[in-house]
C-alpha positions as CSV (number, residue, x, y, z in Angstrom):
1,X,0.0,0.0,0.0
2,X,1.5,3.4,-1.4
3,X,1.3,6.7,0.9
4,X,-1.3,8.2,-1.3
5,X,-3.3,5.1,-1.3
6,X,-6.0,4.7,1.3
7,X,-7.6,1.3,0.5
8,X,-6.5,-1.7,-0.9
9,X,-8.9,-4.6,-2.2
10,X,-6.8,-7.6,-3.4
11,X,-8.2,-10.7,-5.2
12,X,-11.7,-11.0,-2.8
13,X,-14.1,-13.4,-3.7
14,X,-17.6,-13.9,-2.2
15,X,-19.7,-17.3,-3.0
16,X,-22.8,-17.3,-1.1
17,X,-24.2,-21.4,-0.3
18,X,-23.6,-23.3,2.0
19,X,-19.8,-24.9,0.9
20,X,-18.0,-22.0,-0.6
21,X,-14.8,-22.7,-0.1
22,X,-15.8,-25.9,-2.1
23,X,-17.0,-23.8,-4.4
24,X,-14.4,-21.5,-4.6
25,X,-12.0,-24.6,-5.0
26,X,-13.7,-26.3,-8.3
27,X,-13.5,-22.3,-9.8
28,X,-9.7,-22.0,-9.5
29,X,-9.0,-26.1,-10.2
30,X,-11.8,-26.6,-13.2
31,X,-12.5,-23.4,-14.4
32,X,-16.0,-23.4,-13.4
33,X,-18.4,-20.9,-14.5
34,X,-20.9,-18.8,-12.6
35,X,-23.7,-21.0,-14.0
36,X,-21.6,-24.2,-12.9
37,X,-20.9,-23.1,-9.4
38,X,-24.9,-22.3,-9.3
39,X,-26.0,-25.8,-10.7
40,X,-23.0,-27.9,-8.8
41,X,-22.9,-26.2,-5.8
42,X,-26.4,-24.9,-5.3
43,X,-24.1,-21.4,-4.6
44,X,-23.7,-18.0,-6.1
45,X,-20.7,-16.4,-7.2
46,X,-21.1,-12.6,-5.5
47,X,-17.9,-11.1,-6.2
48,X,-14.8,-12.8,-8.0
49,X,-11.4,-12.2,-7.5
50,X,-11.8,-8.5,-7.7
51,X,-8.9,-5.9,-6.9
52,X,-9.0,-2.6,-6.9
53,X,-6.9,0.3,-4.7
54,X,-8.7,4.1,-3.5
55,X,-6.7,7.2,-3.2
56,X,-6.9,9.7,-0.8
57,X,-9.2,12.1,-0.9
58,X,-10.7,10.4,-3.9
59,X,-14.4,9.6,-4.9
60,X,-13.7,6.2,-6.4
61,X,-17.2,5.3,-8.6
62,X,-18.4,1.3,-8.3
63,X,-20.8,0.7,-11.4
64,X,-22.6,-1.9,-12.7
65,X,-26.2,-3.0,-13.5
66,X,-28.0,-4.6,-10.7
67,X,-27.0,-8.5,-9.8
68,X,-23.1,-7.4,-11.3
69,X,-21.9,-7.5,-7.3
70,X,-21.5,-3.8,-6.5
71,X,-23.5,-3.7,-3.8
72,X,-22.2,-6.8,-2.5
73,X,-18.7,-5.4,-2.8
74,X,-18.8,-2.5,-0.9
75,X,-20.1,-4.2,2.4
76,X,-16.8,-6.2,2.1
77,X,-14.5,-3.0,2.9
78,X,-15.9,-3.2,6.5
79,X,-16.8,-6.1,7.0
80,X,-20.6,-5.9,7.0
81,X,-20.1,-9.3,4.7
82,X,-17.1,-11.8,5.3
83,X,-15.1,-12.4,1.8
84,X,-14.9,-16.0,1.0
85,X,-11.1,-15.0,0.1
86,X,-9.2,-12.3,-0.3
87,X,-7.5,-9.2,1.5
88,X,-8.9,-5.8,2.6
89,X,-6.6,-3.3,3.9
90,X,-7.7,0.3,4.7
91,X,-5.2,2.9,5.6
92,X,-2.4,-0.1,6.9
93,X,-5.1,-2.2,8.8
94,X,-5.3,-5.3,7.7
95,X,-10.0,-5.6,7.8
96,X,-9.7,-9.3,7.9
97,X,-7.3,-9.8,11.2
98,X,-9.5,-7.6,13.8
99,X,-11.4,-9.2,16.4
100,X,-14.7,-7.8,17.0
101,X,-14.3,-4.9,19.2
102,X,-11.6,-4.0,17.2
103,X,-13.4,-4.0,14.4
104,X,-16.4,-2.2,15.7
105,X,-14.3,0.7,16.7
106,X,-12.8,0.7,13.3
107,X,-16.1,1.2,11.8
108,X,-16.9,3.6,14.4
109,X,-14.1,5.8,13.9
110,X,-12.5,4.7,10.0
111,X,-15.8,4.6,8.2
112,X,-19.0,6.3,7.4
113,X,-21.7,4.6,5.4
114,X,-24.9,6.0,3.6
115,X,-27.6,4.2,2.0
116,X,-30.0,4.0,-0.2
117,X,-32.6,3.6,2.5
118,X,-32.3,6.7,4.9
119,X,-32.7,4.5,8.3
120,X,-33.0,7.7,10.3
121,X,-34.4,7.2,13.5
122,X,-38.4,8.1,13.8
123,X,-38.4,9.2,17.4
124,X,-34.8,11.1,17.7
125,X,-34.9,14.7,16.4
126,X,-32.4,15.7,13.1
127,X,-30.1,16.9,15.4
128,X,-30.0,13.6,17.7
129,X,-29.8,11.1,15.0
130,X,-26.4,13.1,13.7
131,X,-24.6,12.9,17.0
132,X,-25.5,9.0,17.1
133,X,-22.0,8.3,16.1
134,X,-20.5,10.7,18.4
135,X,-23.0,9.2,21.2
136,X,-22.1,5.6,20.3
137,X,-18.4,6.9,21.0
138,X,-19.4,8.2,24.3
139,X,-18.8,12.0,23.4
140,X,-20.1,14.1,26.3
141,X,-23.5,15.6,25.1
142,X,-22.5,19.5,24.9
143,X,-19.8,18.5,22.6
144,X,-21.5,15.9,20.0
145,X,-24.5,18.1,19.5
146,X,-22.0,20.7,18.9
147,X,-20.1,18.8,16.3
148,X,-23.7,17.7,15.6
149,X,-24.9,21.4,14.9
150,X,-21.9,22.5,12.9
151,X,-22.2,19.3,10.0
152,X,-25.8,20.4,9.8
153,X,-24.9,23.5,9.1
154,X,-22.6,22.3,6.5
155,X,-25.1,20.3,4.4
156,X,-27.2,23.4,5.0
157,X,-29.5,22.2,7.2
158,X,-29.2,24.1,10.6
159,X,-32.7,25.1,11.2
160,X,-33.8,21.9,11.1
161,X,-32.4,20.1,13.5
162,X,-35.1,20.0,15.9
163,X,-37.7,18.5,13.1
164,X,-38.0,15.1,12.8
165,X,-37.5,12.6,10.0
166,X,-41.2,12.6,9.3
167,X,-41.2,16.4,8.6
168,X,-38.7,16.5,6.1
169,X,-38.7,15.7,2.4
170,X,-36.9,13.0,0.8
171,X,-33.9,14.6,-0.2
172,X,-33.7,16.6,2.9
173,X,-33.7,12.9,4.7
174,X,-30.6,11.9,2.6
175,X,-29.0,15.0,3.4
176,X,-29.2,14.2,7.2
177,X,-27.7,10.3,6.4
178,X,-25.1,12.5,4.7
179,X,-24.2,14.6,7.9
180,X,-24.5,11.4,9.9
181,X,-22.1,9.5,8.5
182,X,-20.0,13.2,8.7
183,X,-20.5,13.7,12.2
184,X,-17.6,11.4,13.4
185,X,-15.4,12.4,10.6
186,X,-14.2,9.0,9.1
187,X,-11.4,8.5,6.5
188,X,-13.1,6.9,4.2
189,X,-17.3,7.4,2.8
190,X,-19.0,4.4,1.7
191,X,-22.2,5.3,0.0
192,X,-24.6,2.7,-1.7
193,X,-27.0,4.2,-4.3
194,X,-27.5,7.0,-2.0
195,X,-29.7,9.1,-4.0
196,X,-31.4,6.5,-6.8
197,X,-34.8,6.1,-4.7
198,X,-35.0,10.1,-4.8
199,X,-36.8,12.1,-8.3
200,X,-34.0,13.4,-10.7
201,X,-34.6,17.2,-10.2
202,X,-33.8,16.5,-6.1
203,X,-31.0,13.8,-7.3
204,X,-29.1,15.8,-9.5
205,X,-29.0,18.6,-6.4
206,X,-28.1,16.0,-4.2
207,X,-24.9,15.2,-6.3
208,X,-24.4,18.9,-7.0
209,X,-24.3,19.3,-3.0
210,X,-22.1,16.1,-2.3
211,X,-19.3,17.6,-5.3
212,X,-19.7,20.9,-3.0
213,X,-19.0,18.9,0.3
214,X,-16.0,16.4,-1.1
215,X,-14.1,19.7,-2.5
216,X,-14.5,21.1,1.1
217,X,-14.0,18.1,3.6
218,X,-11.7,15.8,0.8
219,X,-13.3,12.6,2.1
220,X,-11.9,9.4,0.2
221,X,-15.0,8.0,-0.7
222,X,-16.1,4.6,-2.7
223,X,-19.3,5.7,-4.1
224,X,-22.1,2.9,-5.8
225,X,-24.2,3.4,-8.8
226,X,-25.9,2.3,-11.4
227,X,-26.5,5.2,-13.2
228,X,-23.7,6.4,-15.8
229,X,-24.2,9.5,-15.8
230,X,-23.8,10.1,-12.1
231,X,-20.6,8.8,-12.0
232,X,-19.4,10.5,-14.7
233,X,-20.6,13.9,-12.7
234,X,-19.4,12.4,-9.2
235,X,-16.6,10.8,-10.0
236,X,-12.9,11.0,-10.2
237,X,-12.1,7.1,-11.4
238,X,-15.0,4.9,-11.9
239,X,-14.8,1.3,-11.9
240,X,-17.4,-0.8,-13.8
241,X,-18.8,-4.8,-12.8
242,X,-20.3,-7.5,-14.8
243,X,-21.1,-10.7,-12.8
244,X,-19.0,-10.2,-10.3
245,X,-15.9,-9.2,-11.9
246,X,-14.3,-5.6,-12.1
247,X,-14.0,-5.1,-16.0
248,X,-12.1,-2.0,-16.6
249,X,-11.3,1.1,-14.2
250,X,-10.2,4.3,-15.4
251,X,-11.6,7.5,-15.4
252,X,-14.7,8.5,-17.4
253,X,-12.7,10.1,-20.5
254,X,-10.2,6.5,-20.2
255,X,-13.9,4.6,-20.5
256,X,-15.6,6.1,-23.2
257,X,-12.4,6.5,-25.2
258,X,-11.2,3.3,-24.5
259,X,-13.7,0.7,-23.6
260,X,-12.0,-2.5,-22.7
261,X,-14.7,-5.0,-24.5
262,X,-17.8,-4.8,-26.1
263,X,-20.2,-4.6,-22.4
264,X,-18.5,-1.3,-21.3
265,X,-18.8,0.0,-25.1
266,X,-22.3,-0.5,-25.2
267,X,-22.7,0.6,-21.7
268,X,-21.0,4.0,-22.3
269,X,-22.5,4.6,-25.7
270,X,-25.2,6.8,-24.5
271,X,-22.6,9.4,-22.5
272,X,-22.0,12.6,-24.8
273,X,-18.6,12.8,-24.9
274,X,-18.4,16.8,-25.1
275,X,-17.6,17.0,-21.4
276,X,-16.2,14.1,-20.7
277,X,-13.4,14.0,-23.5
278,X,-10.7,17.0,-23.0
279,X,-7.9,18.0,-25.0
280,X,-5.1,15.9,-24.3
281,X,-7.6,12.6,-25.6
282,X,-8.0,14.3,-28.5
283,X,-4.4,15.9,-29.8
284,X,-1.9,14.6,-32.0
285,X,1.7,14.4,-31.5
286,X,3.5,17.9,-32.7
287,X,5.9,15.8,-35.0
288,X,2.9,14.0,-37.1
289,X,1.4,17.5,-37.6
290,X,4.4,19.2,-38.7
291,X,5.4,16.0,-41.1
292,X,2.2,16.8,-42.8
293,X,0.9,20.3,-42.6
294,X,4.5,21.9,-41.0
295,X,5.0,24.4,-38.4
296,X,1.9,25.5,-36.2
297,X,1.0,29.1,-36.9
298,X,2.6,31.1,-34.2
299,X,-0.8,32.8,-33.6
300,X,-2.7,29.5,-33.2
301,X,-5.1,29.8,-29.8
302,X,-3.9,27.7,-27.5
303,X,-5.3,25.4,-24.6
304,X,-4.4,24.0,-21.7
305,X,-4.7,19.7,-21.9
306,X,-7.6,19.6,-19.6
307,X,-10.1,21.4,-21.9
308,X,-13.3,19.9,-22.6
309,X,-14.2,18.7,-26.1
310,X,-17.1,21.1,-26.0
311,X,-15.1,24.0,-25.7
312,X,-12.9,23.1,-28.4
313,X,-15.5,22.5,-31.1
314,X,-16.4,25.9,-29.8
315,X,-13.1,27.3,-30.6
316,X,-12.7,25.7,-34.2
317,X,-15.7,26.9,-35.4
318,X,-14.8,30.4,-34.6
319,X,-11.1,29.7,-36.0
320,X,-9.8,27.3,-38.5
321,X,-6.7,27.5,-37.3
322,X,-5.5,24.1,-35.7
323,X,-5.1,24.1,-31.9
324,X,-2.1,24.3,-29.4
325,X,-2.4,21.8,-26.2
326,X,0.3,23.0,-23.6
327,X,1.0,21.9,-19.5
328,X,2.8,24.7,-18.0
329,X,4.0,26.7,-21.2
330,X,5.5,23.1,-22.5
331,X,4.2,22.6,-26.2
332,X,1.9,18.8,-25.5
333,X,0.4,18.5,-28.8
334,X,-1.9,19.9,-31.8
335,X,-5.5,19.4,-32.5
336,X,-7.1,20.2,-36.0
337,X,-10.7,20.4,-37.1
338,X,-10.5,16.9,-38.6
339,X,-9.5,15.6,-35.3
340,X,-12.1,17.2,-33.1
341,X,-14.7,16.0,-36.2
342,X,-13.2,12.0,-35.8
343,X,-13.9,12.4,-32.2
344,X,-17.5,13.3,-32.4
345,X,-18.0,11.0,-35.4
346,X,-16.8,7.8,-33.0
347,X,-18.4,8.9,-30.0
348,X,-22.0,8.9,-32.7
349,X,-21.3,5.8,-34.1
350,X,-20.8,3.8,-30.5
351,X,-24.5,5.1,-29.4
């Protein structure tokens, strides 16, 4: 495990039944298949043999449709579900080696979780059911309300936090999971489909809201959804699952440009790539352009490599002059009309 990497899933399998290890066996000895393992062992292959390491301070995006093992996956990283094999290690602590009370303090102070399904407590006010972590860690009451009041305060919620759950809307309701799992400030965020059960208009605020809060609090964060476009918005590296297996991780522009099979092609073909694609994707090498046009025009516009696709159509419609991608001053590569046309065309004919 590197400095900058906070956690570390290696090679974890989960077969639900009862004779997994069995199970797991005939996989690695005869190749069996998830069908196989179903009809031979009566047992079902959750997760298998997936690895997969989070950075600090990073929303890592877990994808998938539902049944791929997402889900199932996440509860792993503390324990919630016991892998079949494998190792989890966040920030140095070997998950798998602590005891029980070790391991409930670990969740208590490592790791906050947020669901789909609020599970706010009907008779506590906002306000209580926030310092419920701080509570369970025996914080003396003037000080976890405090702590309490401030996180409300933070997902804008302040005045509310002598309501109960009942009062609120929806969104509001997810909002308070949010500061919840907040309130005891863990390292890490796991959150499972937190906002999928809520209407888009109050979804797409709720993401807008948890981008404002993970630029302020830098939470390392594993985040799980189904939907593409959320964790293209949300995310910083997204990882996506077919029956149990982790098919390709990269970040959205690696994904759409670079599909690693047919599934992830198909599932990204519906994602404009205008924001997702920036310059540096797009450019070509300064030595092919000059072998075949020559030298860039000294008064070409010029971008830095993080651009977005949109922009740059923007640009070459209102120029025809090709395109200078620089890092720092440093000269990275050109981009002409034709290439920025290519780009689209590809992006059109995967959808």
């Amino acid at each position: 495990m590197t400095g900058d990497t906070v956690i570390e899933i290696s090679n974890v399998w989960k077969i639900f039944g009862n004779r997994p290890e069995a199970a797991l066996q005939a996989i690695r000895e005869r190749g069996l298949t998830k069908a196989q393992v179903l009809e031979e062992y009566n047992a079902v292959v959750g997760v298998a043999d997936v690895s997969l390491s989070v950075n600090r301070g990073e929303i890592f995006c877990v994808m998938g449709l539902s049944g791929s093992g997402k889900s199932t996956l996440v509860r792993h990283f503390n324990r919630l579900l016991e892998p079949t094999d494998g190792k989890i290690e966040i920030e140095g602590t070997d998950v798998m080696a602590l005891p029980p009370k070790a391991l409930q303090a670990f969740r208590n102070q490592k790791i906050g979780m947020v669901f789909q399904n609020f599970a706010l407590m009907p008779h506590r006010s906002v306000l209580d059911n926030v310092a419920m972590p701080l509570e369970i860690r025996q914080v003396a009451k003037n000080e976890r309300m405090r702590q309490a009041a401030a996180i409300l305060d933070i997902v804008e919620l302040g005045a509310w936090g002598s309501k109960f759950a009942h009062e609120l809307s929806g969104g509001m309701q997810q909002r308070v999971g949010l500061a919840r799992a907040l309130a005891a400030n863990p390292d890490v965020l796991l959150m499972d489909e937190p906002f999928s059960a809520l209407d888009p208009l109050i979804r797409r605020q709720l993401q807008d809201e948890f981008i404002r809060l993970s630029k302020i609090l830098k939470k390392t964060t594993v985040f799980i959804t189904h939907d593409l476009d959320e964790a293209v918005r949300i995310g910083d590296r997204i990882a996506i699952m077919r029956d149990g297996k982790m098919v390709q991780i990269g970040t959205a522009e690696d994904i759409v440009m670079h599909p690693a099979d047919d599934y992830v092609a198909d599932f990204v073909a519906g994602i404009s790539r205008l924001k997702v694609v920036h310059a540096k994707a797009v450019m070509q090498p300064m030595s092919d352009y000059a072998a075949k046009v020559g030298p860039v025009p000294a008064d070409a516009p010029r971008v830095a490599s993080d651009e977005t696709l949109s922009n740059l159509i923007t640009m070459a419609i209102d120029d025809d002059k090709p395109i200078m991608v620089t890092d720092n001053a440093k000269e990275l590569g050109v981009i002409t009309r034709a290439d920025l046309l290519r780009t689209v065309i590809e992006g059109t004919e995967m959808s």
